[in-house]
N, C-alpha and C positions, 0 to 999 in steps of 0.2 A: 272291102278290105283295103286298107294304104298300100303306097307302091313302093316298093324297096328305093330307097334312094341312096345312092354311090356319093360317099362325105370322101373319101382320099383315098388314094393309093399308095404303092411304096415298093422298091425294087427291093430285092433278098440278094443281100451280098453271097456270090459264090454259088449261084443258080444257074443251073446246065439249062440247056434243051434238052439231053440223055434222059435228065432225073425227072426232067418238069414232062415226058411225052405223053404219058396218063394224065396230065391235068390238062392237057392246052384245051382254049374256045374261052372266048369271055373276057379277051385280056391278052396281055402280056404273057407269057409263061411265066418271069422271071416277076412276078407281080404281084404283093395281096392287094387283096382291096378292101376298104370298111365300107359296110353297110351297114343302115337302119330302115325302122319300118315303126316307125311311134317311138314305143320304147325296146323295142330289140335292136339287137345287134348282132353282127354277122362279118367272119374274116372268111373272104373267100380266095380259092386260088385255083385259079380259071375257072370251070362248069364245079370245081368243089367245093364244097364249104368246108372249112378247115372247123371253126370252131362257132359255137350259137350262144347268142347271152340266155337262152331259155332253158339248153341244157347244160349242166354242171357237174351232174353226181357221179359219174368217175371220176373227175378231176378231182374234185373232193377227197373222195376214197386212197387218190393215190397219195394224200395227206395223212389222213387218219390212220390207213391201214399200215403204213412205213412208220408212223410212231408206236402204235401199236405192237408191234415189232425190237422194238429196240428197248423200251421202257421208259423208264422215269430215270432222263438226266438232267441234272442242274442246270446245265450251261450247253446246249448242246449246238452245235454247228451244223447248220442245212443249208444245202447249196439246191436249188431249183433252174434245172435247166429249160425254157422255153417262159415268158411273163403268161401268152396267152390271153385271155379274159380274168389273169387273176384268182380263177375258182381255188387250185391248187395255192395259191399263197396266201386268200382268205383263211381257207380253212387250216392249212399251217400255224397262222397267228390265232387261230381263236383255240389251237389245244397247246401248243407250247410256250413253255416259262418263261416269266420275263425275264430268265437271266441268258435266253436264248438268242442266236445270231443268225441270220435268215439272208443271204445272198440269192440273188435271181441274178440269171445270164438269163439276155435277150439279146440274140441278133441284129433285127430288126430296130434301128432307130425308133422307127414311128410309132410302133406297137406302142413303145414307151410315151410317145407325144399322146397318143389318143388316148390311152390310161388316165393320164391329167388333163386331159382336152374333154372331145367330145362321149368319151365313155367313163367320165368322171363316176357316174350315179352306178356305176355298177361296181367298180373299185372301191368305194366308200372308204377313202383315203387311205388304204390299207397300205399304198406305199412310204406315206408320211408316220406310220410304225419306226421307232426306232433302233428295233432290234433289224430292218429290214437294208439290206445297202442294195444298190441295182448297179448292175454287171452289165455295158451293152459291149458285148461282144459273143464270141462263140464259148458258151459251155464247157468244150472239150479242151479249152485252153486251159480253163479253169481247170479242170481234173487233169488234164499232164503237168498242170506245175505244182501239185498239193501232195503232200507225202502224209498220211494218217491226219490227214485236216477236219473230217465233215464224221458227225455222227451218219447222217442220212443224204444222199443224192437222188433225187426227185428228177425224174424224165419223163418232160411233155414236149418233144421235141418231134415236128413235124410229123409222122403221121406213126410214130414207133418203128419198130426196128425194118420194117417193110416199107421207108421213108418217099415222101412225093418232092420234096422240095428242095434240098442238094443232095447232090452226090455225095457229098464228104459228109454229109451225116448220118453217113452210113458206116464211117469207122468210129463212131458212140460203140458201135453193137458189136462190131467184130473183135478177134479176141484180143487184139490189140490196144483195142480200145476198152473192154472189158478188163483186162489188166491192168490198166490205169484206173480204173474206178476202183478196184478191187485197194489198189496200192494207195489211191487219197482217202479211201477210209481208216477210219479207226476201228480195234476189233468190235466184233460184233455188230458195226456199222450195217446198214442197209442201202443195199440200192431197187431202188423203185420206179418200175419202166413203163410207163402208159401204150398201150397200140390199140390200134381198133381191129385189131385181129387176132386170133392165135397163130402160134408159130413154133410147137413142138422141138425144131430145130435151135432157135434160140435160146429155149429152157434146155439145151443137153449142152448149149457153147458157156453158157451161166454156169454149169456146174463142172466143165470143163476147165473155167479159168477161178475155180476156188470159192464157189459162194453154192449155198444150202439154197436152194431156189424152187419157189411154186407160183403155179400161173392161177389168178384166182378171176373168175369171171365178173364183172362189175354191169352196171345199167348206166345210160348216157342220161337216164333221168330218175336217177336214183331208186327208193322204194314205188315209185313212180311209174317206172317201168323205161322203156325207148330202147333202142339199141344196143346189140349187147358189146361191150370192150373187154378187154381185158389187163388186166396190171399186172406186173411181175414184181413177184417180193424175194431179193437175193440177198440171203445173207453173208457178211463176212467171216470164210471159216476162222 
């Protein structure tokens, strides 16, 4: 078998030690790192692997299922919080209209370097789309400064709302921050929340801060099977 081999790393603006104490070993706390092994690819953050170029199908899913949801609009406006590997904003552009507008916040600089660098072939140019603009910053600025902007807001943000890698993104989830998504939607807007867990709690602070909300169980590898996640689909009342 190949040996994983470490191509770059990269600090995460705004990374505790508090948030990072469940990841540490392997690194920096404050650190991803890229990895490959042939042709995979691997973001790791400390002893965890944050995301795999082999699995994709909830990332996926929290595309389809969020359109799915909202319908058939002309021109619709999606803001996608985290670049990740992409999966979620392949599968974005391959169901939504060309008269659509596809923003991504990403944090992380480098994320964005590697996407055109050395994880070009998994990207397939998908950010060279021209309904797509890229955001490198934090997400959450985006949604406090949008007032009924976005049909849809897509969250793939560090590990969901049970977060590994800042502190502060952890006010995405609480209700504070939930009222701000609520508020940059348009009606009937969706918001769509990836975690690799359930969280019973956060579907009652969903419907707490005014959205119709179900948590629907998804696979890390689609029909496929792997790991089980889950996405949350909240709608705007």
């Amino acid at each position: 078998m190949l040996p994983w081999i470490e191509i770059d790393r990269a600090d995460i603006p705004g990374a505790t030690p508090d948030a990072l104490s469940g990841a540490a070993g392997g690194g920096n706390v404050g650190e991803l790192r890229l990895k490959s092994r042939g042709e995979e690819f691997s973001i790791m953050l400390g002893n965890n692997e944050l995301m795999n170029s082999r699995l994709s199908g909830s990332e996926e899913a929290l595309a389809s299922l969020a359109w799915a949801k909202i319908g058939e609009r002309p021109r619709p406006a999606v803001l996608i919080g985290g670049l990740g590997m992409g999966f979620t904003l392949r599968a974005a552009l391959a169901i939504l209209p060309e008269g659509a507008e596809v923003m991504v916040a990403e944090l992380v600089p480098a994320v964005v370097r590697w996407a055109r660098g050395p994880m070009a072939s998994v990207f397939k140019g998908c950010l060279d789309d021209r309904r797509v603009t890229i955001h490198e910053g934090d997400v959450g600025t985006c949604i406090a400064s949008a007032r009924a902007a976005y049909d849809a807001i897509l969250l793939d943000v560090d590990n969901g709302p049970d977060g590994l890698t800042r502190a502060s993104n952890d006010r995405l989830y609480d209700h504070h921050g939930l009222r701000a998504a609520h508020a940059a939607l348009r009606p009937g807007g969706v918001l769509a929340v990836w975690s690799s867990r359930p969280d019973p709690r956060f579907t009652r602070r969903l419907k707490e801060c005014g959205f119709d909300a179900d948590a629907v169980s998804t696979r890390a590898n689609g029909k496929r099977g792997g790991a089980r996640h889950v996405i949350w689909l909240a709608v705007k009342r």
